[in-house]
Structures are given as C-alpha cells and as structure tokens.
C-alpha positions as CSV (number, residue, x, y, z in Angstrom):
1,X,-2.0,31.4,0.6
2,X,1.0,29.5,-0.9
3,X,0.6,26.9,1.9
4,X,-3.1,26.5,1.3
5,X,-2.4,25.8,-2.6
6,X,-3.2,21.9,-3.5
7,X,0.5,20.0,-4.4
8,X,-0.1,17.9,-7.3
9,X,3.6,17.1,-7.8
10,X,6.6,15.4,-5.3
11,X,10.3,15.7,-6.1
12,X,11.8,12.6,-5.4
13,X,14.3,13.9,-4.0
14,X,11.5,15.3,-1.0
15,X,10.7,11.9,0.2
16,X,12.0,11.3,3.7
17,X,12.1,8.5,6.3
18,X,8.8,9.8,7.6
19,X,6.9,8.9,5.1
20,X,5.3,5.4,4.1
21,X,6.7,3.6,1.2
22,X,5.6,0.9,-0.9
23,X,6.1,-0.7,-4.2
24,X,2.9,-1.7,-6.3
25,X,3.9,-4.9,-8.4
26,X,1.7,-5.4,-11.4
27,X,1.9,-9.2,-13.6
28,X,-0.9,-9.1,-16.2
29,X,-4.2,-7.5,-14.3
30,X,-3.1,-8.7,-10.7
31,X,-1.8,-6.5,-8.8
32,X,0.3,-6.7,-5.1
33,X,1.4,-3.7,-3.1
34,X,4.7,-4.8,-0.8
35,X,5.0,-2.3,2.0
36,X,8.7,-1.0,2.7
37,X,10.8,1.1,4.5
38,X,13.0,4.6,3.8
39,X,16.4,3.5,4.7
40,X,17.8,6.1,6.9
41,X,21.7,6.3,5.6
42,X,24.9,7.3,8.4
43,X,27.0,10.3,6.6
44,X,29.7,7.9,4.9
45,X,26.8,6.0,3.4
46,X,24.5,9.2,2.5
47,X,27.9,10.6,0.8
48,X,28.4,7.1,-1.1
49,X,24.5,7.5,-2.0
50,X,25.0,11.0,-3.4
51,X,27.7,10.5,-5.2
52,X,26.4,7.4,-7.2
53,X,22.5,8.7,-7.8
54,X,22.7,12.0,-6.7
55,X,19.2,13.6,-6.1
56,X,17.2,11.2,-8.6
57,X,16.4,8.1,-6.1
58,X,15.5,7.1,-2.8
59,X,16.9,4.2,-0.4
60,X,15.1,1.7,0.8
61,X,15.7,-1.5,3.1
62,X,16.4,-4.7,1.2
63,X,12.6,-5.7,-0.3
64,X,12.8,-9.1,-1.0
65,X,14.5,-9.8,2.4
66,X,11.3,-8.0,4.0
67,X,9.1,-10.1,2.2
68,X,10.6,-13.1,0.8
69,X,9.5,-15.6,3.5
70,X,5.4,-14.5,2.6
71,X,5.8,-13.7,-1.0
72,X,7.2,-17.0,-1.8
73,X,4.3,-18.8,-1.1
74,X,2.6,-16.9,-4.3
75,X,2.2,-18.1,-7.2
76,X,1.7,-16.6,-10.6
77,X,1.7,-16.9,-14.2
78,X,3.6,-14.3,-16.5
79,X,6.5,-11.9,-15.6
80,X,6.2,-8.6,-13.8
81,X,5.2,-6.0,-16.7
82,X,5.5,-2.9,-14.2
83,X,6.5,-1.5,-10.8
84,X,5.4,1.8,-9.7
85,X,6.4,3.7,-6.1
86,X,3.4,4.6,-3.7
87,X,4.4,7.1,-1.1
88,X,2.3,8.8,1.7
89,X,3.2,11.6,3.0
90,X,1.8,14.8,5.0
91,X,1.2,16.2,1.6
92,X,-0.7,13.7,0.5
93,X,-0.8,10.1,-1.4
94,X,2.0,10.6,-4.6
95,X,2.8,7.9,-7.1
96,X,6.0,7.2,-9.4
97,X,4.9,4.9,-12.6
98,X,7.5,2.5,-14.0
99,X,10.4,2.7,-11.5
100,X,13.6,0.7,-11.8
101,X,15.3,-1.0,-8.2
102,X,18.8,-1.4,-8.1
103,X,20.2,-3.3,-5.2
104,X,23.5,-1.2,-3.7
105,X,26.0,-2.3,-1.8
106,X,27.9,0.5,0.6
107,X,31.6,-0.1,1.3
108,X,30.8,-1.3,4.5
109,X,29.0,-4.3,2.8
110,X,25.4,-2.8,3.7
111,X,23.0,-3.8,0.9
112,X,19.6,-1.7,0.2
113,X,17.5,-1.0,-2.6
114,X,17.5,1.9,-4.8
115,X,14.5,3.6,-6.1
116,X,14.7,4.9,-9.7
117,X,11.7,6.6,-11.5
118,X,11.5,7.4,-15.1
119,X,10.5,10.6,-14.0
120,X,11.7,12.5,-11.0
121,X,8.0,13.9,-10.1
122,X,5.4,12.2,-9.2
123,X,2.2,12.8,-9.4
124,X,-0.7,13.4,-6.9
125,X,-2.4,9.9,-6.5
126,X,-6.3,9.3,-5.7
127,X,-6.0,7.7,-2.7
128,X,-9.3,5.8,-3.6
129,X,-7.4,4.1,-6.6
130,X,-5.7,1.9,-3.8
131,X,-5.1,-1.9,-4.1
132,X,-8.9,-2.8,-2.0
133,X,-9.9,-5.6,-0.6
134,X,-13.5,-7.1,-0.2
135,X,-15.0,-7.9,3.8
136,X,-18.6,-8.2,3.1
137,X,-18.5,-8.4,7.3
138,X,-20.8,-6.3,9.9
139,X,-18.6,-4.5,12.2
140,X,-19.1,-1.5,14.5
141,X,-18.3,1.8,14.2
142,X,-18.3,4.5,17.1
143,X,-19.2,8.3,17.2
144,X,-19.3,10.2,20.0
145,X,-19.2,7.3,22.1
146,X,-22.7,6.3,20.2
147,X,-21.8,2.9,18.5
148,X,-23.7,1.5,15.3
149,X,-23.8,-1.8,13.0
150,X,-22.7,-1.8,9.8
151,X,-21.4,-3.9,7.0
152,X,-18.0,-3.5,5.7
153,X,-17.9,-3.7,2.0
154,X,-14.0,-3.1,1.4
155,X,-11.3,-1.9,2.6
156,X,-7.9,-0.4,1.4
157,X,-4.6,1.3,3.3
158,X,-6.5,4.9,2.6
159,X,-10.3,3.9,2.6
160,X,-13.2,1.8,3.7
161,X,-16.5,1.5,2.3
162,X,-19.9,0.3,4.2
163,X,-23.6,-0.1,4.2
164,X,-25.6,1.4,7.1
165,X,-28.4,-1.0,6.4
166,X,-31.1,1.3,8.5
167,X,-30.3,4.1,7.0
168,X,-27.7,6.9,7.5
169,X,-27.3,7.5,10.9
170,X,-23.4,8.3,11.3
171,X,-22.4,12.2,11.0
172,X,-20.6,12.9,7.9
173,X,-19.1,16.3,9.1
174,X,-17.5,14.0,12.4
175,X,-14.5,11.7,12.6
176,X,-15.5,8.1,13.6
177,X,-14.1,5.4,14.8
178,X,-14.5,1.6,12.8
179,X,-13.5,-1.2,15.1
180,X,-11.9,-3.7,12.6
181,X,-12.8,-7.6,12.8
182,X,-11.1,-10.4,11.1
183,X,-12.3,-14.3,11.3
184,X,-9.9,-16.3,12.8
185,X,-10.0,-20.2,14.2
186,X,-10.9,-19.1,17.4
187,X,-13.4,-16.7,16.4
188,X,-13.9,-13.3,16.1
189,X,-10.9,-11.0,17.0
190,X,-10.3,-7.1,16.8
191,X,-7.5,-6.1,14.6
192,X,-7.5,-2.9,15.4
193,X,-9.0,1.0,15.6
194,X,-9.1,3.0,12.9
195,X,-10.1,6.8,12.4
196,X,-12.3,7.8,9.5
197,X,-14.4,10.2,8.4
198,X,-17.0,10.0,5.4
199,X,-16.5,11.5,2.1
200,X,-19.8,10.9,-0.1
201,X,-23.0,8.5,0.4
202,X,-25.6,7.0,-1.6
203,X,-28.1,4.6,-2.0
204,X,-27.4,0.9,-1.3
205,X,-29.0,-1.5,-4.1
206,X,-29.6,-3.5,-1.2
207,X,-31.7,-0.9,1.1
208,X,-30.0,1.8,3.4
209,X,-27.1,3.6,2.6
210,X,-23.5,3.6,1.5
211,X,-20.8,5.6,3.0
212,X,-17.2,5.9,1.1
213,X,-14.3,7.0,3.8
214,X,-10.9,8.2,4.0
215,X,-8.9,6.3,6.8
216,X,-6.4,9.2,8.9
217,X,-3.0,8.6,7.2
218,X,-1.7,7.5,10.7
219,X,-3.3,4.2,10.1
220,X,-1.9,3.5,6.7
221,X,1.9,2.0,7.4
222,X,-0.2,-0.6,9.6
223,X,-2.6,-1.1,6.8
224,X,-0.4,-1.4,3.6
225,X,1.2,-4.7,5.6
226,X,-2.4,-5.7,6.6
227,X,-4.3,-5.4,3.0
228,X,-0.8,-6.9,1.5
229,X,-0.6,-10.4,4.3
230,X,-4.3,-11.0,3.6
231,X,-4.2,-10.5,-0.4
232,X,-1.1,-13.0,0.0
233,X,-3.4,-15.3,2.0
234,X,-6.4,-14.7,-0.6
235,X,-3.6,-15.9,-3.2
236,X,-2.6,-18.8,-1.4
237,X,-6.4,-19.8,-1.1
238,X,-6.3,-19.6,2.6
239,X,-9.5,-16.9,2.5
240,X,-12.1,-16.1,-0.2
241,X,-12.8,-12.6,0.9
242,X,-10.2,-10.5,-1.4
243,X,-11.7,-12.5,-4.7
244,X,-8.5,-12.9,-6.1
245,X,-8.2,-17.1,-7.6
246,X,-4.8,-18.6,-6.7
247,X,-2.9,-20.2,-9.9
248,X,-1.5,-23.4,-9.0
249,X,1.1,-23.2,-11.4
250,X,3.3,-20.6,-12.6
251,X,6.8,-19.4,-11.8
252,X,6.9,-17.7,-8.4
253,X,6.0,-14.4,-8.0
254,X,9.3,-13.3,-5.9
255,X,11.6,-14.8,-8.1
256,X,9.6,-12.4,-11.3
257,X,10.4,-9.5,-9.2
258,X,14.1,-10.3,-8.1
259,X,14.7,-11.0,-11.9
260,X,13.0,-7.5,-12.4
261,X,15.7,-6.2,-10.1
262,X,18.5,-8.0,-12.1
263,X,17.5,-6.7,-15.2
264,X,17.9,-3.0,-13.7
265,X,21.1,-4.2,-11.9
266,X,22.3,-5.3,-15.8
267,X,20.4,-2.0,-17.3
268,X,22.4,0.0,-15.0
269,X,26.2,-1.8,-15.3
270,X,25.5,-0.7,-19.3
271,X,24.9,2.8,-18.7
C-alpha cells in the first residue's frame, strides 16, 4: 500500500545521477529552461562535497560551460529575478523554487555547480506547467501500426497537444507513437520518436478534436535540450514558431545568470 501512495514531496538529498536535471531561468515574464547534468563525484570529492554542504544540495556539471556557446547569442532586457530546480525522476516531475548556485572548486581543481534550495523539499510539479512551445505543424502519429494525420499544437519536455481534425480516432486507453518533424533548409526531417499516451480530449474551436498527452519520461532528457535549442533559436529570430519576440538590445542573458551565480558565490563567503 505504502508504495502505491502518491509522493508529493523529494528530499534533496534523494536526487541522483539518474535523474534529469534542469534549471528554469526566469527575467521578467520570459522564461528559459537550461538542461544539465548530476555530477557524479569520486569518494575524495563526494567527502569534500559532504563536508562543505552536507545533505542540503546537489552537484551538477559546470552550467554556463554547457551552455555558454548557445545562450550567448540571447539577448534580454532586465536581470534574472528567479531560478528554480526541475528534476524528473521515477517518482515523478518535482520542483525547487528560488535556488541559489554556487560554483565549487574540489582540491583537485575540478569546478561544478552547487545546487542550493531555500527549502530542502520540493514539491510535486504538474508536468503540464512545463516551459511549451508552439508547432502549429501536421505530423503523424502511429497506433498499432495504424498511422493518422494530425496537427501538432505544442509541445513541451513532458507533453504534447494536437488536433485530430476528423475527429477522434486514436485510442486513449493505448500508448502511441508521434513521429516528430521539424522544418529545416532542406526540408522536412524527422527528429525523432516519441511515446505518448492521451490524458483528456475535447472539442477543437476549429472542428474535430483535441487530445492533451503525457510524453514517457524516457524521452524527456532529449527533450529539455530540444524545446531549450529551439526557444534559443525563437529568441534569436531564427524561427517564429515558439512566439517568443527577440529584444535587440539588452544585456546578455548569460552574463544575468553568471552574475546571479556571483551574487550566491558573495552570499555564501558572508555566511
């Protein structure tokens, strides 16, 4: 029974290298998600890691080296005003609000980040409530090696949304499979194969029907670097299709967040 109860709440401390990690920047109402990685510590540096934060962060690999090449071409106006900790796991989709990243540097001159949060649990998080982006492109999807045509609304690391425009046809008790098309230069090309199944339906206010999906969770390291490369692009003005408008001028966004990370370096010197 005790494994069939619903966990709303995740220790810090229980996130591990197999789950998928990423930090949600917000600067006014935009919002990026940057997709890193657990960094999996030898015992000296796990020992040097417990004795400086004990059970109350996580380690991650260096962020702004992951992204810096990509992020710099964003711009934006304002600062970063908060920074919260996405983490999927087998339990489910948990979220950290108003985290604090501290680089560290071991004694062997390896430099990470540190995860912080304000407060040690976090909280179950509606996977729906993921940063989305808008297709507006048909694409198939397959079911038991039947495939239809439908258009793909949006899309997130945990979800997609589409219109079967003759009506429902796809089983909403099956798993299905959507084949996943970009527009490129040369054309069409499949990015990949994802597994979903459908979660609630309703009226298009365009004809036929509506079908909101959960992705597998397998599927969402992949994603979290897919949705974050095209909002990037979508910034940049190099697509149209996430509806975010590009601000030509502005401080850039990389250099907000690496001051965000000074600021906690300075916060945490004080302490």
């Amino acid at each position: 029974m005790d494994k069939e109860k619903t966990i709303t709440k995740l220790h810090i401390s229980e996130v591990t290298e197999k789950a998928r990690i990423s930090v949600q920047a917000t600067l006014e109402n935009k919002k990026l998600e940057l997709p890193t990685e657990y960094a999996v510590l030898n015992e000296k540096e796990q020992e040097e890691f417990t004795t400086k934060f004990g059970n109350k962060g996580i380690p991650i690999e260096n962020i702004i080296q992951m992204w810096q090449n990509s992020v710099r071409e964003v711009d934006f106006t304002g600062s970063v005003s908060k920074l919260d900790l996405i983490v999927v796991n087998d339990q489910g989709v948990f979220i950290w609000e108003n985290i604090k990243i501290y680089k560290f540097t071991f004694s062997s001159g390896r430099a990470i980040h540190v995860v912080l949060p304000l407060l040690e649990e976090g909280n179950k998080y509606n996977r729906r409530r993921g940063v989305r982006i808008n297709i507006d492109k048909v694409m198939d999807v397959e079911q038991d090696d039947i495939t239809y045509s439908v258009i793909v609304r949006d899309l997130s690391y945990c979800g997609v949304g589409f219109v079967e425009p003759l009506g429902s046809q796809i089983d909403p008790n099956r798993e299905f499979i959507l084949h996943l098309l970009e527009d490129t230069d040369d054309g069409e090309r499949e990015v990949g194969k994802f597994f979903g199944r459908i979660i609630n339906q309703k009226e298009d206010e365009n004809g036929g029907v509506f079908s909101g999906c959960t992705i597998s969770s397998d599927h969402a390291a992949f994603l979290q670097r897919y949705i974050a490369t095209k909002q990037i692009e979508a910034i940049r003005g190099k697509s149209n299709q996430s509806g975010i408008k590009r601000i030509k001028t502005g401080e850039f966004w990389k250099e907000d967040i690496a001051e965000e990370f000074s600021k906690s370096e300075e916060d945490e010197e004080q302490e």
